[in-house]
C-alpha positions as a printed NumPy array, in Angstrom:
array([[  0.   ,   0.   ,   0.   ],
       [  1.044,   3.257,  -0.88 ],
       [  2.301,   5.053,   2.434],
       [  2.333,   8.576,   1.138],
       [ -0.489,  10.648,   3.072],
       [ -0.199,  13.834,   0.664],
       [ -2.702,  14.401,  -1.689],
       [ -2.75 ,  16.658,  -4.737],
       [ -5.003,  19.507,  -4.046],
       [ -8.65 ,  19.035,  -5.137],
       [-10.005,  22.375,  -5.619],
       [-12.959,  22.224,  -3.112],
       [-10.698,  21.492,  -0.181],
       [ -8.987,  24.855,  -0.434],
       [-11.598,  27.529,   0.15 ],
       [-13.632,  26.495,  -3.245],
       [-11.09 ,  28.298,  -5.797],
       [-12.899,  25.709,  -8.56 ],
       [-10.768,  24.416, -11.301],
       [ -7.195,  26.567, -10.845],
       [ -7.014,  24.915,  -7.585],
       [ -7.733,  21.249,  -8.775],
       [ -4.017,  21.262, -10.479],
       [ -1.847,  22.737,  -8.335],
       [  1.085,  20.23 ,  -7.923],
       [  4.898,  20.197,  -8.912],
       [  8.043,  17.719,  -8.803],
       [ 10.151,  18.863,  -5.591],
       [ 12.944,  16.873,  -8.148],
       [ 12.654,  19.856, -10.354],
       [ 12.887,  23.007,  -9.025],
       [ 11.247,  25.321, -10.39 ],
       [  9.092,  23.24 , -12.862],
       [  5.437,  24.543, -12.569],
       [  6.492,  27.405, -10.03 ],
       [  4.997,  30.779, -10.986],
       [  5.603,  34.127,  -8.069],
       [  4.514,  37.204,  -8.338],
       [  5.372,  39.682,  -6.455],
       [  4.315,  43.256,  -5.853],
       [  6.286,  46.945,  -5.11 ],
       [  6.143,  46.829,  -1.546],
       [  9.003,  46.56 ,   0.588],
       [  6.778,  44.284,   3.188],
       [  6.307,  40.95 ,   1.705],
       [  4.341,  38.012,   2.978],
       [  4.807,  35.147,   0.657],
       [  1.962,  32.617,   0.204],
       [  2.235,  29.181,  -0.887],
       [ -1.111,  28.57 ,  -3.324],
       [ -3.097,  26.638,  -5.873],
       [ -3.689,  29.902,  -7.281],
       [ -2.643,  30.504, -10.782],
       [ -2.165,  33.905, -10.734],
       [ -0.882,  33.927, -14.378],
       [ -4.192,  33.778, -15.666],
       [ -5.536,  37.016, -14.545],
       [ -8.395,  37.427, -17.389],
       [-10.121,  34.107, -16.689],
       [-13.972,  33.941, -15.313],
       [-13.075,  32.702, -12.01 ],
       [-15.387,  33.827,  -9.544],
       [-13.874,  32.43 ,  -6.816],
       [-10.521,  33.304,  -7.445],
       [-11.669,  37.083,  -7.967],
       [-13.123,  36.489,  -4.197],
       [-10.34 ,  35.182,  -2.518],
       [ -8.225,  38.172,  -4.706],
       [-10.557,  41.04 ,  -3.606],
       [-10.149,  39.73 ,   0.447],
       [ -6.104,  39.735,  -0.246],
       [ -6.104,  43.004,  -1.668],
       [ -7.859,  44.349,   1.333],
       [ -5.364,  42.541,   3.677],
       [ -2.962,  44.475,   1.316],
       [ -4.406,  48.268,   1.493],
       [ -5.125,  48.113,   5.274],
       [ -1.412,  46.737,   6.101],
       [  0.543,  48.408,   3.469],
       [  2.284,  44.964,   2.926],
       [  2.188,  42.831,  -0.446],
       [  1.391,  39.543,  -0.792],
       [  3.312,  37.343,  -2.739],
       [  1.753,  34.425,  -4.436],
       [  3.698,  31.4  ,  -5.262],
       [  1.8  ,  28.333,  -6.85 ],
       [  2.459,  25.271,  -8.583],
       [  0.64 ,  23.4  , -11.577],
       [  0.572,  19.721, -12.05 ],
       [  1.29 ,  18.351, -15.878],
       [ -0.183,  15.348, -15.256],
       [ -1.403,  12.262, -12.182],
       [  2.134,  11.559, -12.113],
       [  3.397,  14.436, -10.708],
       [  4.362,  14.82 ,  -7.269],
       [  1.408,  16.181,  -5.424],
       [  0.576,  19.899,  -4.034],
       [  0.136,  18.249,  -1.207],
       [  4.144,  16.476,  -1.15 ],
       [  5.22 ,  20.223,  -1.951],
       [  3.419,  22.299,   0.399],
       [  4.501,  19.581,   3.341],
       [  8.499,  20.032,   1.652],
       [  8.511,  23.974,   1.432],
       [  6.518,  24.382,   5.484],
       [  9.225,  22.059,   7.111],
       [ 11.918,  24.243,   5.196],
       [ 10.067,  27.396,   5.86 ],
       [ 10.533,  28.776,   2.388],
       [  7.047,  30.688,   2.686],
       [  4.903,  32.659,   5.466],
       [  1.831,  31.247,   4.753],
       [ -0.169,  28.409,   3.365],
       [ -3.09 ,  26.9  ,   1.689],
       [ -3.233,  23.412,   3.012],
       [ -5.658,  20.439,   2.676],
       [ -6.756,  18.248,   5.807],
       [ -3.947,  15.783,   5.987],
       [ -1.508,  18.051,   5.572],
       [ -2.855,  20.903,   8.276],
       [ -2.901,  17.683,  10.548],
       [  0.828,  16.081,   9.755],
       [  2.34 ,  19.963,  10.12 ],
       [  0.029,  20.605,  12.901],
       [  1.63 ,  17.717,  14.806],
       [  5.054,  18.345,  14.057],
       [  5.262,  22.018,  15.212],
       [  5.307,  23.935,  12.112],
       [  2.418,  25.713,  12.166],
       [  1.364,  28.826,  14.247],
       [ -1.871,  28.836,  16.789],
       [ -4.088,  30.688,  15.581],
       [ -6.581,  30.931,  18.802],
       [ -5.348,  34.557,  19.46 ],
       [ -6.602,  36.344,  16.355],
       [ -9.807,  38.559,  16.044],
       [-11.283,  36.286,  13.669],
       [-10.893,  33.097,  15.09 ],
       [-13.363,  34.421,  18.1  ],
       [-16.587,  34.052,  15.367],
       [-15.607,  30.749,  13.888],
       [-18.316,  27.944,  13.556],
       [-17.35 ,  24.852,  15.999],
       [-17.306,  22.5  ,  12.952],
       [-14.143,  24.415,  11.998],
       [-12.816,  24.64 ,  15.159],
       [-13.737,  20.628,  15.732],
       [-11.789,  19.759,  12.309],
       [ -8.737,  22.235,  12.72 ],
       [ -7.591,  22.214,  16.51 ],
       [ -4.561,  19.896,  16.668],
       [ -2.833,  19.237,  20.167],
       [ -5.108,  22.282,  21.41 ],
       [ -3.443,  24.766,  18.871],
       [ -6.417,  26.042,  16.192],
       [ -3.644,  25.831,  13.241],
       [ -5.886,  26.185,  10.062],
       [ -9.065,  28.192,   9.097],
       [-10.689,  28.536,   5.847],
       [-12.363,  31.139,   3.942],
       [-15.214,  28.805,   3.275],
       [-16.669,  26.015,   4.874],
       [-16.454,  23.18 ,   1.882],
       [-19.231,  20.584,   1.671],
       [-19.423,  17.926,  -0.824],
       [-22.32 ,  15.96 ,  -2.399],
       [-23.929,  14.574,  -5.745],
       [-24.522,  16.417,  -8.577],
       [-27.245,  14.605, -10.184],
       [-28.758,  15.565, -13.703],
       [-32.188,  15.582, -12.806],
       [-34.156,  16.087, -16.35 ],
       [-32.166,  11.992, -16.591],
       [-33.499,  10.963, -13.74 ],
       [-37.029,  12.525, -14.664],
       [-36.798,  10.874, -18.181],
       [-36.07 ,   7.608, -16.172],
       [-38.638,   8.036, -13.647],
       [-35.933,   7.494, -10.999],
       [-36.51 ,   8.612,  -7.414],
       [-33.357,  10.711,  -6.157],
       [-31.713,   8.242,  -3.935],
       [-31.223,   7.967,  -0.044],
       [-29.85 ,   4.848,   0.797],
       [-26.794,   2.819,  -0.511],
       [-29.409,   0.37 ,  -1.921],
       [-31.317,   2.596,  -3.894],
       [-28.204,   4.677,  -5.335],
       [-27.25 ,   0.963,  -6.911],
       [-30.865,   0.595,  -8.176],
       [-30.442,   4.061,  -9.668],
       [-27.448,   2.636, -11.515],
       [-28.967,  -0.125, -12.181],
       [-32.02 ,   1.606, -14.679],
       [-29.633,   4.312, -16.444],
       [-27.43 ,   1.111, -17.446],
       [-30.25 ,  -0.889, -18.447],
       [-31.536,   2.231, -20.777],
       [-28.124,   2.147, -22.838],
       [-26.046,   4.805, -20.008],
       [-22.484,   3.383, -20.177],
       [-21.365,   4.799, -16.842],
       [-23.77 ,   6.041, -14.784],
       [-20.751,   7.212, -12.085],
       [-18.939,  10.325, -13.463],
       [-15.129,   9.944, -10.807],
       [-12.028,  10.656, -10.662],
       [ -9.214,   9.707,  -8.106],
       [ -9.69 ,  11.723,  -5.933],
       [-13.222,  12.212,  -4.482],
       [-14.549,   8.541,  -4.573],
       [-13.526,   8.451,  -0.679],
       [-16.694,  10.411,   0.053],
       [-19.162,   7.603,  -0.643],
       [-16.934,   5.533,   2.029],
       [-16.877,   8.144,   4.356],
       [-20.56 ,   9.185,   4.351],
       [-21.461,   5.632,   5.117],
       [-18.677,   4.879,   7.524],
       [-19.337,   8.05 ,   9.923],
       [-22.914,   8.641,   9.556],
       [-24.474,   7.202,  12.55 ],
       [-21.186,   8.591,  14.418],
       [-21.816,  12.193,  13.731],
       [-25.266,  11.864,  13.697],
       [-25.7  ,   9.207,  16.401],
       [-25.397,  11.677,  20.051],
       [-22.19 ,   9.373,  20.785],
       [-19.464,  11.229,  19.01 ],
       [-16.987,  11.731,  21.311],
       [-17.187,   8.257,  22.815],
       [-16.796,   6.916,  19.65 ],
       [-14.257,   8.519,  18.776],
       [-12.156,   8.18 ,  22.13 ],
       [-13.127,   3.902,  21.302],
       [-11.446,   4.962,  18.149],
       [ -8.35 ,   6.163,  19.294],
       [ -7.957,   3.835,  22.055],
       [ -7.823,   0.544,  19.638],
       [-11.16 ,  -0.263,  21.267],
       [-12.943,   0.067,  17.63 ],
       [-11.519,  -0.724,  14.26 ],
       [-11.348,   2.186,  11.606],
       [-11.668,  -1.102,   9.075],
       [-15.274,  -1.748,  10.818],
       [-16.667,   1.437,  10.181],
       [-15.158,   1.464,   6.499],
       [-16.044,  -1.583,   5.088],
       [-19.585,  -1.325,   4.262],
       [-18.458,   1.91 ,   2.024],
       [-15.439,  -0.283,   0.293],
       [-17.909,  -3.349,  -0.191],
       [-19.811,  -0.796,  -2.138],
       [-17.596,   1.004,  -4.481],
       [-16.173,  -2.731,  -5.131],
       [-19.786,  -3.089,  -6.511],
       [-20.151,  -0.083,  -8.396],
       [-17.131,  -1.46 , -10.188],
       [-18.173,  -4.808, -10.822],
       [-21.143,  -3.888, -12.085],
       [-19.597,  -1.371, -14.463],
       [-20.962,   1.59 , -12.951],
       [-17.578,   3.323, -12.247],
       [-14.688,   3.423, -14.518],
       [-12.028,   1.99 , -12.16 ],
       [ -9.266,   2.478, -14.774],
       [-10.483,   5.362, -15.598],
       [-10.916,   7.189, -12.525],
       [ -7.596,   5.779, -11.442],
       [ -6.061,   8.265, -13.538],
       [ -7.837,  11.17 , -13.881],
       [ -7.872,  14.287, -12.486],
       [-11.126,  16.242, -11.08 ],
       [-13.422,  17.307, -13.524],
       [-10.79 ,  16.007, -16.131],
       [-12.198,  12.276, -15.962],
       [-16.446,  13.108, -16.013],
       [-16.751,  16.366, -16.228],
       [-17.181,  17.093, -19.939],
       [-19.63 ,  13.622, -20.114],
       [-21.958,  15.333, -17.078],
       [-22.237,  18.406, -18.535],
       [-22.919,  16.359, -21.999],
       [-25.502,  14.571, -20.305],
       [-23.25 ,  10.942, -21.066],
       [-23.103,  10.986, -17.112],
       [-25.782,  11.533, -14.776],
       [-24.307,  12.005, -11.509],
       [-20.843,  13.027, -10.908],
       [-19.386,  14.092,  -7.161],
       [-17.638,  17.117,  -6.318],
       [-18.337,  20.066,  -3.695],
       [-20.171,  22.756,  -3.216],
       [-18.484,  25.67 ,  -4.796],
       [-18.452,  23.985,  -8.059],
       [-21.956,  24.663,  -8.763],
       [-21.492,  28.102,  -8.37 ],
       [-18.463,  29.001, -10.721],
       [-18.69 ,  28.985, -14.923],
       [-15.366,  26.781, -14.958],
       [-17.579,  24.19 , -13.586],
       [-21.186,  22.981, -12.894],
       [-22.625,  26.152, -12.4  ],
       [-24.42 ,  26.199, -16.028],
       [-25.87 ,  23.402, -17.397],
       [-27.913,  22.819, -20.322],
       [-30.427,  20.988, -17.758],
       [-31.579,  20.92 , -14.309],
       [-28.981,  20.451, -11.9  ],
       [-29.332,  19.009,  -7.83 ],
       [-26.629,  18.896,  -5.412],
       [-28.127,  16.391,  -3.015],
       [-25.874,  14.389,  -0.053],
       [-24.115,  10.967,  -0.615],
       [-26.336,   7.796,   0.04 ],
       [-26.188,   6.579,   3.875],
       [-28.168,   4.772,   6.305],
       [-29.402,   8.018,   7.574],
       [-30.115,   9.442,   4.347],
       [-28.605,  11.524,   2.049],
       [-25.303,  12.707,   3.791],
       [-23.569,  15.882,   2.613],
       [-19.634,  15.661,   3.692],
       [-17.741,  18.279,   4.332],
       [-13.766,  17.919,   4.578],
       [-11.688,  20.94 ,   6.16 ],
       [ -8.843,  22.782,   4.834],
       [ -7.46 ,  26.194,   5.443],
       [ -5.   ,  29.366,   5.735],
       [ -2.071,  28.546,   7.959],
       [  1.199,  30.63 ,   9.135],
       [  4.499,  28.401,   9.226],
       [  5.523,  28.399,  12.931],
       [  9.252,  29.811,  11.994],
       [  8.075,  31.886,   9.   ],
       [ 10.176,  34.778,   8.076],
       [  7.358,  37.163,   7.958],
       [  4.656,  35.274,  10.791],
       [  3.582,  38.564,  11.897],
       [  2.705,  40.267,   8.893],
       [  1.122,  36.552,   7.994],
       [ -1.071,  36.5  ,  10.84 ],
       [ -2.381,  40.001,  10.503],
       [ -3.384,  39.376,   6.805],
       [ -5.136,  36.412,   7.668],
       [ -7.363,  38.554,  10.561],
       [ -8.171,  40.612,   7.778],
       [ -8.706,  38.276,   4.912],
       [-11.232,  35.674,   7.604],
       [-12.621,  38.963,   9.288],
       [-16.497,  38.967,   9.124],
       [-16.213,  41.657,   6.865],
       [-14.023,  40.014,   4.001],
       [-15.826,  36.854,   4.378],
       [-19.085,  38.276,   3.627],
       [-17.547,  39.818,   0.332],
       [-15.949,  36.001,  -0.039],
       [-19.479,  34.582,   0.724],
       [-21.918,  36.661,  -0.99 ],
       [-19.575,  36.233,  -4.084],
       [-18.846,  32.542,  -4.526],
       [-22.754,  32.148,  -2.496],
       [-20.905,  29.716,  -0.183],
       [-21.344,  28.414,   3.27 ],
       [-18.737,  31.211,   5.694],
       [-16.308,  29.842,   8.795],
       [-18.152,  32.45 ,  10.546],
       [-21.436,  32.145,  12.829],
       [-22.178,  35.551,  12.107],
       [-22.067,  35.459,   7.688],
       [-24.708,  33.609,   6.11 ],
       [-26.044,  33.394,   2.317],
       [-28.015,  32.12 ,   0.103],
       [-27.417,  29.391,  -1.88 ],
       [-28.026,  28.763,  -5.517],
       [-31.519,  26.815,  -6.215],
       [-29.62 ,  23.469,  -7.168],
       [-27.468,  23.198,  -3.539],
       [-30.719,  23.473,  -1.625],
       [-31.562,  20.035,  -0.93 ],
       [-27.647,  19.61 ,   0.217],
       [-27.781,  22.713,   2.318],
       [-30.79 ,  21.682,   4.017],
       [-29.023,  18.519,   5.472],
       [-26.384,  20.634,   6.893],
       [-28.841,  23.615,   8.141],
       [-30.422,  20.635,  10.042],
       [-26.891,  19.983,  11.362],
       [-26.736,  16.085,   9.84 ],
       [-23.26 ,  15.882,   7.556],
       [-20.06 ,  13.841,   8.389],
       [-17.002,  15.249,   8.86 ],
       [-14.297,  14.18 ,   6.125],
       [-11.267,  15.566,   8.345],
       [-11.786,  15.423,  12.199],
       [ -8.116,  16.583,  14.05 ],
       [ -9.449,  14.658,  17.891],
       [ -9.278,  11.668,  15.578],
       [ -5.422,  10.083,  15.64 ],
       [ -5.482,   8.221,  12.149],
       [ -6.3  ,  11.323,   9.684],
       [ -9.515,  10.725,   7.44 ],
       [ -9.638,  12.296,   4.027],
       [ -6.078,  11.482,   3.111],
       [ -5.938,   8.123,   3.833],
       [ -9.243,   7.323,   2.873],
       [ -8.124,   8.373,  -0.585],
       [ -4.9  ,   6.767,  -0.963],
       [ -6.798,   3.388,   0.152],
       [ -9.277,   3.811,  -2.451],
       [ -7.089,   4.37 ,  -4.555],
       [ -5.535,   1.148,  -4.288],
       [ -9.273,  -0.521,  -4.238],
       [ -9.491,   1.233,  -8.022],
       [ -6.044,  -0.308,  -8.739],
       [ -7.127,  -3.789,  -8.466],
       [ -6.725,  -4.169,  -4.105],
       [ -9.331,  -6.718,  -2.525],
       [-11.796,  -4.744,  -0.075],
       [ -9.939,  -6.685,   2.418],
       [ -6.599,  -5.97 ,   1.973],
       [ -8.247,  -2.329,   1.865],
       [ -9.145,  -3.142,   5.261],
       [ -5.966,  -4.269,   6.183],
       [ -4.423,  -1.308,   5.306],
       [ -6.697,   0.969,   8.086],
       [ -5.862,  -1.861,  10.196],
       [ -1.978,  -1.203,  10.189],
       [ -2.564,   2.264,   9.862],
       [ -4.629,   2.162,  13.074],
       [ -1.786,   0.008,  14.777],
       [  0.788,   2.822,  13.724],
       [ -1.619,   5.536,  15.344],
       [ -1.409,   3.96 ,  18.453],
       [  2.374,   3.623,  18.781],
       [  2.677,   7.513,  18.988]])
């Protein structure tokens, strides 16, 4: 099993920056190769480590314009300038953003950083990353965030946005198909079932890296939505529980969405978000595809379709489970420039840059105190998290991190791995958890 637990950075997991972010990875080999800075006139610099491809400043981004507007306030009140330096991946065999961010914050070669879950966690443990308790904003933050980003009692991470992920289902196919939207694991195979039966090659739009959310939607449901949270997840940590009992029922599944031809295994192996089913859903080839919740706000992505569009949560025993990973801005503990670095984040995650951030990208804010409106199609996902039932895809009290590994292990059931050698694999991973 592959032993990496860096992942290339999927565009939802970093504050919803749609497609730029979705290929932001280098080769530490090379240096150089895929690095683009830019720099501004002032003599205060804080450097930021991004998936933000500030090359392209023409393109209809409305996310990136977001996240640009809440930097350039950072940079007017401070009078400091804030230099972006990002990668781009080639390809799914280039070394992860993920492998490079983890590289350049244990060298300290920037001051701050957009990081994904496994990655706040691994730094977060080691020492390299600044508390961020003290700072204005972090006072309004939403306890999910706070639940997902506090690691040895430091907050080390906090977002601009809080990402949730769910199914984007075409519904004028299911309508044609008479086909009920689905809430259980059973039913989502039935689904799959009728669209191949009427001539749909591939029902499952993926790629490799977002088929862990089925698994985790199933595996944590009735633990985040059960009232026994913490004492499951102190049964967890102990060796008391299994990780491998809780995931199974999601592996046994996507092993028979595979089997019965419903998901591309080869396929997805090696393709990049939206790269591998995007053009198909928005061709109507595809009728449901998974990806998070910015994306059906932004024109790079879902956000027009030539039909009607849902965002609904991922089939579960409880339902249908939106689940919502956490990622987020965080100062290198030795950065050059920390101070500068901390300030621009209190401005960038005030209340009054995320409600620019929010009522831009209509996204769901860190903040108790922003709200918005969503777009028509993410209402029946927003209404499961309104009435607080989701599953966490990154959880910092847990000791094995989730989203990560999840992937990686998936990955290696789409590369031809028996569900239980999958199974194995949390098993020793569980083992090494407990030796720390």
């Amino acid at each position: 099993m592959e032993k990496r637990k860096s992942l290339r950075l999927a565009a939802a997991l970093l504050t919803g920056l749609a497609v730029f972010m979705t290929a932001a990875c280098t080769d530490k080999g090379e240096p150089g190769k895929n690095l683009i800075t830019s720099e501004g006139d002032s003599n205060r610099i804080v450097n930021f480590f991004s998936p933000m491809e500030k090359i392209l400043p023409d393109a209809e981004n409305t996310a990136r314009t977001a996240s640009d507007l809440t930097i350039a306030m950072a940079e007017e009140e401070l009078g400091v300038s804030v230099a972006y330096k990002t990668y781009t991946a080639e390809d799914y065999q280039d070394k992860t953003y993920d492998d490079v961010a983890l590289d350049r914050a244990r060298n300290n070669m920037d001051d701050l950083y957009l990081l994904n879950p496994d990655v706040i966690k691994t730094l977060g443990e080691e020492g390299k990353l600044m508390d961020l308790s003290g700072l204005a904003c972090a006072q309004n933050l939403r306890d999910v965030v706070k639940t997902a980003n506090v690691v040895n009692g430091k907050l080390v991470a906090i977002p601009q946005e809080v990402v949730a992920y769910g199914l984007f289902i075409n519904k004028d196919m299911f309508d044609r198909y008479d086909i009920k939207l689905p809430e259980t694991p059973d039913e989502f195979l039935e689904c799959c079932r009728i669209f191949k039966e009427n001539g749909i090659e591939t029902p499952v739009g993926a790629n490799r890296w977002w088929l862990e959310t089925f698994v985790l939607a199933q595996a944590y449901a009735d633990l985040y939505n059960g009232g026994n949270t913490e004492a499951e997840i102190a049964a967890l940590n102990s060796g008391e529980s299994k990780y491998s009992d809780y995931m199974r029922p999601g592996f046994e599944f996507l092993q028979e969405l595979i089997d019965c031809g419903y998901v591309d295994a080869k396929k997805a192996y090696v393709s990049e978000a939206f790269e591998g089913e995007g053009d198909d859903f928005l061709a109507q080839k595809t009728p449901i595809v998974m990806a998070y919740w910015g994306a059906a706000n932004t024109d790079t992505a879902y956000g027009k379709t030539d039909f009607e569009m849902l965002v609904i949560g991922f089939p579960s025993n409880r339902g249908q489970m939106p689940v919502i990973p956490m990622t987020g801005f965080a100062v290198g503990a030795d950065a050059e420039h920390a101070e500068d670095a901390m300030r621009v984040l209190d401005v960038i995650l005030s209340d009054e840059a995320l409600r620019i951030y929010t009522e831009t990208n209509k996204v769901i804010s860190p903040s108790k105190n922003v709200e918005v409106d969503c777009v028509p199609a993410l209402k029946p996902l927003n209404d499961r998290i309104q009435e607080n039932v989701y599953v966490l895809g990154s959880n910092a009290s847990m000791k094995l991190e989730q989203w990560g590994n999840t992937c990686l292990i998936v990955r290696e059931l789409l590369n031809g791995a028996t569900v239980d050698e999958c199974m194995a694999e949390f098993d020793r991973l569980q083992e090494e958890s407990l030796e720390k």
